[in-house]
Residue, then its C-alpha position, 0 to 999 in steps of 0.5 A: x318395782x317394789x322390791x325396787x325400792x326396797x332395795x333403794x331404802x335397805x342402805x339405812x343403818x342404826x344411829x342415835x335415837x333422838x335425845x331426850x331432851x330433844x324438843x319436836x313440833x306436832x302439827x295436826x290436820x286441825x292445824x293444832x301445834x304442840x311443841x314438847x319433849x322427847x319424842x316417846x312413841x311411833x306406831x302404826x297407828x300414832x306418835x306420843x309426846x312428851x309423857x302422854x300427848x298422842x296424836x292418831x297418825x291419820x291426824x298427823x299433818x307435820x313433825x318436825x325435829x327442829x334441826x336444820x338441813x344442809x342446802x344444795x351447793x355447787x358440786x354436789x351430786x344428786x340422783x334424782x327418783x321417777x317419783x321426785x325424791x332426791x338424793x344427795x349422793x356422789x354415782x359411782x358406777x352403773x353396771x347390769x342396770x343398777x347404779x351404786x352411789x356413795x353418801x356425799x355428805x356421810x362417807x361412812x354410810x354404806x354405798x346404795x344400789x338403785x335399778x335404773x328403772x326407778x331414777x329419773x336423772x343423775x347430776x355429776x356436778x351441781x353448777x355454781x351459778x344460780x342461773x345455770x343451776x335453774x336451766x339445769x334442773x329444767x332441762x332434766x323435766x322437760x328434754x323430749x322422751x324417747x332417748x337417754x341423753x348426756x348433758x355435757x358441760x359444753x353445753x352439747x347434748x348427746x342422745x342414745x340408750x344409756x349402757x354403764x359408767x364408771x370412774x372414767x366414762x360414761x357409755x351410750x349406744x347411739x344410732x352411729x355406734x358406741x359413745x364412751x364419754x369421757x366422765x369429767x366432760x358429763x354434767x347431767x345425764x336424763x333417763x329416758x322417762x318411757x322407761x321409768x316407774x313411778x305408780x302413783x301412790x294410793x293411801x297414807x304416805x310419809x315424805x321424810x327430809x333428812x339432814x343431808x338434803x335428801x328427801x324419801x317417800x315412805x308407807x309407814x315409820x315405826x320408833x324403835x329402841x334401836x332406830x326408826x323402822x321404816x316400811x316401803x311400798x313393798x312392806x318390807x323394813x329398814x332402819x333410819x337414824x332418828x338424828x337424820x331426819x329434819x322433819x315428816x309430812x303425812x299424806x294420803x288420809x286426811x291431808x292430800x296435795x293438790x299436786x295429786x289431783x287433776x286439774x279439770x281446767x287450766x287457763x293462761x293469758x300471756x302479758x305479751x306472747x310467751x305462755x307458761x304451763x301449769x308446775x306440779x311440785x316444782x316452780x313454773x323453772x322447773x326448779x324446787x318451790x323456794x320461798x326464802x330459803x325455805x323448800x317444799x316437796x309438793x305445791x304448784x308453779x304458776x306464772x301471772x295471769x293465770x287460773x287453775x280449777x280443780x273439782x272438789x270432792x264430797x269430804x273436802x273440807x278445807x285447802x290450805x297453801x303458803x304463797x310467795x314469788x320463787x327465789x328464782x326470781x332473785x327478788x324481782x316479779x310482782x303478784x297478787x294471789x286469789x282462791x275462788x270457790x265456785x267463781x267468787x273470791x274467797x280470798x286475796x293476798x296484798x301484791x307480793x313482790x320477789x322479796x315479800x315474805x312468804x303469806x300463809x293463806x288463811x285456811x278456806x273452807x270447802x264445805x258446800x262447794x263445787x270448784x277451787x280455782x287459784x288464780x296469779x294475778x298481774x303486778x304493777x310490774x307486768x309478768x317480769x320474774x312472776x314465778x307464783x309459788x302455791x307451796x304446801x297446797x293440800x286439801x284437808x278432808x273430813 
């Protein structure tokens, strides 16, 4: 597996370095920002910059480039990792469990080759409707384990164990005999998930997005005069363009997603009858968390009225999220936020509706308790399109 994904990564070829005049934004876990220019220095241990600005990489929370990335469109192609990452790339065949995909956005680079047991789905065709897009992306999270199935653009779905494609078809195994399908006629294709890995990661890691709209998981970076060298999981390298990185969250020291943690208790009391699960890393559609354009890579979906409480640890020290109602709502849906510590409220958001801006929760303070619950309370307009977005919720540890 680790080799995997050295493998997944090694694809990443020089580029330009990012300029110097290039301004970057630091965000620390104390929640410090510092804009300046260039950035100078990328160890192990920490980044610089400007002439001497140093930040322990441990205390890093966000850098951010300052340059935009591409939104998905309809028609883009993605193939999706085991353990959420998402790449922006057009599949062109499948042979000896691996799958050779070319850059959608950047035809230059090179073609890639990912063994099969790391991906979790391959998307053809992205629809143009956002709808059908969000039914899209649900289908693949949530179709029952046990089989690879084919998600036609009929609407038809096919089960079997997943054998090859290329230009023409793709080819299942099926309890019946052998399914050649014809490509242009397969929207989506859902691995069966028994069948993928992704270990959760212990320690620091390092969530990259890149101009194209792809987003990576890394172990460590390094600034080079030649580029960004990049270590995997396996501790093996690989160098990244500076200018395809748009920004680099930091993980697994000192920030934690709360997406990472088990929840010691889940509660949801449905405004009629329909009852909505608990989303990690996604919207309670199961589509990415989207607040006004804006995507995040780790948070929780929730629908009203709901509670979820987790068990605090010693270090806790703080937890930190933006709130708003998922663009999926298409601007409708009405709720109120709430963070209680140990079963008193600490903190309560104004109603938001489906187009309020984003509110940025107030950094609460953990020090001295047991138990943070957040809670999605009713609107005036009942559960309509509540799709309550906790976006970037982490904890921040002494």
């Amino acid at each position: 597996m680790r080799d995997a994904l050295q493998r997944t990564f090694c694809w990443l070829s020089l580029s330009v370095i990012v300029s110097a005049a290039e301004v970057v934004t630091v965000v620390d876990v104390s929640g410090r920002t510092t804009e300046a220019a260039p950035l100078t220095e990328w160890t192990a241990d920490r980044i610089v910059v400007g002439e001497s600005q140093a930040t322990s990489l441990n205390d890093l929370l966000t850098l951010n480039f300052n340059r935009p990335s591409v939104p998905l469109a309809s028609g883009d192609s993605l193939v999706i990792l085991a353990n959420g990452d998402r790449l922006v790339v057009r599949p062109v065949g499948v042979f000896d469990d691996e799958l050779t995909a070319t850059w959608q956005r950047i035809p230059s680079r090179a073609p890639l080759k990912l063994p099969l047991e790391i991906v979790a789905s391959i998307i053809f065709e992205l629809p143009t409707a956002a709808d059908d897009r969000r039914r899209l992306f649900a289908d693949l999270q949530t179709l029952p384990s046990g089989h690879d199935i084919a998600l036609l653009a009929n609407g038809d779905r096919v089960q079997g164990e997943f054998e090859r494609l290329d230009g023409a078809f793709v080819q299942l195994k099926s309890p019946t005999g052998l399914l050649k399908l014809d490509r242009a006629r397969v929207q989506a294709i859902r691995l069966n998930p028994e069948l993928t890995s992704a270990p959760r990661i212990e320690g620091r890691r390092l969530s990259l997005s890149l101009r194209d709209g792809s987003r990576l998981t890394v172990r460590n970076l390094m600034l080079t005069d030649q580029g960004m060298k990049c270590e995997t999981f396996s501790k093996q390298e690989f160098l990244l363009p500076v200018s395809e990185c748009v920004s680099c969250r930091v993980y697994g020291i000192k920030a934690i997603p709360l997406a990472d943690r088990d929840e010691s208790q889940f509660t949801f009391v449905p405004y009629l009858s329909h009852k909505w699960p608990l989303a990690r890393n996604a919207n309670v559609l199961r589509g990415p968390l989207t607040l006004r354009g804006v995507e995040s890579g780790t948070g929780l979906g929730m629908h009203s009225r709901s509670a979820v409480t987790f068990e605090l640890q010693p270090d806790d020290r703080e937890f930190r999220a933006t709130v708003g109602i998922d663009d999926c709502a298409a601007g409708n849906g009405s709720v109120r936020f709430a963070v209680e510590l140990d079963g008193k409220r600490a903190w309560e958001s104004p109603e938001l509706t489906g187009k309020s801006a984003p509110v940025v929760v107030p950094p609460v303070k953990l020090e001295g308790h047991k138990k943070l619950t957040l809670v999605v309370e009713f609107g005036a307009l009942g559960d309509v399109s509540d799709y309550a977005d906790w976006c970037d919720a982490i904890i921040i540890r002494k």
